[in-house]
N, C-alpha and C positions, 0 to 999 in steps of 0.2 A: 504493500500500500504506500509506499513512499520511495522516492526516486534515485536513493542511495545515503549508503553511512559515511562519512568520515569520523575519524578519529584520530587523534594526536598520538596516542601510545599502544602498547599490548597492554592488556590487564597481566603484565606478569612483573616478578623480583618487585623493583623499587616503585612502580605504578603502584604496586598493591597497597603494599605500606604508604606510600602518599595518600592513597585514596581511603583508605583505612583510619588515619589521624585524621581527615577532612570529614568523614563521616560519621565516621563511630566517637571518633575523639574528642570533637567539636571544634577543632583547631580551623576556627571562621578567616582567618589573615591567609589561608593557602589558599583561597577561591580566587582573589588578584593573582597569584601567582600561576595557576591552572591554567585561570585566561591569556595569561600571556604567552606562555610554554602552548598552549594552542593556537593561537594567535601566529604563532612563529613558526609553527610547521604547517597549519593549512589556510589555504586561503581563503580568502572571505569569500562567504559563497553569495549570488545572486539573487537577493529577495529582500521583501519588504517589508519581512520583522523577525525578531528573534521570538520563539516562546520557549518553553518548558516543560517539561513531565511534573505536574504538580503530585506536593506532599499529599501522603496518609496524613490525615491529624495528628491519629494517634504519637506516629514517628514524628512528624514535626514538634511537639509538647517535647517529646524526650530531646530529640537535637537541638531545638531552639534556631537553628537554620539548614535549608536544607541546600544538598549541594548544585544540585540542578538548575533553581531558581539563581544561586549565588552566583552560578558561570556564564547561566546565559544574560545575568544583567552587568557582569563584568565585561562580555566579549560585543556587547551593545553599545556600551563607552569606549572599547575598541577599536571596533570596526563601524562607529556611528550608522548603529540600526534602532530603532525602535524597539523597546522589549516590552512587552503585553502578556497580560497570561489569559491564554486563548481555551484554553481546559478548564476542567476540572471533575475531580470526583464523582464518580455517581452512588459506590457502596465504599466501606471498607473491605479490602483484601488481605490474606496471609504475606509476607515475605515473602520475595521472590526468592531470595537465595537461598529459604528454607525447603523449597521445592523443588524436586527434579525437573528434567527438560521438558519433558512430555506433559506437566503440571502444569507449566506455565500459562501455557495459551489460554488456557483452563481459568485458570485463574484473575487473567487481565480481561479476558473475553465482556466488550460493554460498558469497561469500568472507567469510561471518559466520557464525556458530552463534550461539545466545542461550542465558543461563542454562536450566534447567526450569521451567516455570512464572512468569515475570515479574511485575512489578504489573501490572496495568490497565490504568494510564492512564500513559501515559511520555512524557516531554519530550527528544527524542532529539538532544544539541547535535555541531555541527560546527560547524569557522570559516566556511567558504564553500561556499553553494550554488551550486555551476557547473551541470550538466547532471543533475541530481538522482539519477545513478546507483547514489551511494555510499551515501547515503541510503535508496533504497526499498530497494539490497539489503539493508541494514541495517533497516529496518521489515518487511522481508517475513521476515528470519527473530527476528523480536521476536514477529510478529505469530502467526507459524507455532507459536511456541511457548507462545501463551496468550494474549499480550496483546489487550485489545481497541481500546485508541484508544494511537494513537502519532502528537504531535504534533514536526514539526522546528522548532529555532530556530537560525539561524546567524549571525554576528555581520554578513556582508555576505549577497547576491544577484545574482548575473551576471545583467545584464541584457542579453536577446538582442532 
């Protein structure tokens, strides 16, 4: 449902651990630095906003920021885009990471609504591409509600 991934890193060795203190740890000052360390290896892609895979609640209460939101409004001051948040929620769901692959789709299956009518062309950021579940649900209802090109960028990439 979306036009392609970029991503800055592999999800492996020292991505982990960055991504790990950024998220689990709460260390909010590594999200400027994410944006730039992505900023510098991929280009800015062609469209007319930034948005985001928005927080669980739940998870947001516990992290107090989350990292999704924090890159894509970092790499919007970077690359002067617009950043909007075009999603959101529709239930609460399990951990992705808690579940195997064949789980996931399962699990994100519907659990986004998108604004009315969207931009265009959308740069749809999360921190990590695992099993790209979260993501297409996330572009199939961007896509469902107008958009025509919805491009992901995420700071790493599970490499399987």
């Amino acid at each position: 449902m979306f036009a392609g991934v970029r991503s800055a890193f592999a999800y492996q060795g020292p991505a982990v651990a960055f991504v790990h203190a950024w998220k689990e740890r709460g260390h909010r000052r590594l999200a400027p630095l994410a944006a730039r360390l992505v900023a510098e290896l991929v280009e800015c892609p062609a469209a007319d906003v930034i948005t985001y895979i928005p927080p669980d609640l739940v998870r947001q209460l516990e992290r107090s920021r989350h990292p999704a939101p924090a890159l894509a409004g970092e790499l919007s001051t970077l690359w002067r885009l617009p950043c909007r948040p075009l999603l959101r929620r529709t239930r609460p769901t399990a951990r992705q990471a808690s579940l195997r692959l064949a789980q996931r789709g399962r699990n994100v299956r519907g659990l986004f609504a998108s604004i009315p009518e969207p931009p265009q062309r959308i740069v749809l950021v999360d921190d990590v591409y695992t099993s790209g579940s979260t993501v297409n649900a996330a572009a199939r209802a961007l896509r469902g509600a107008g958009a025509r090109h919805v491009e992901v960028l995420t700071f790493a990439r599970a490499i399987r």
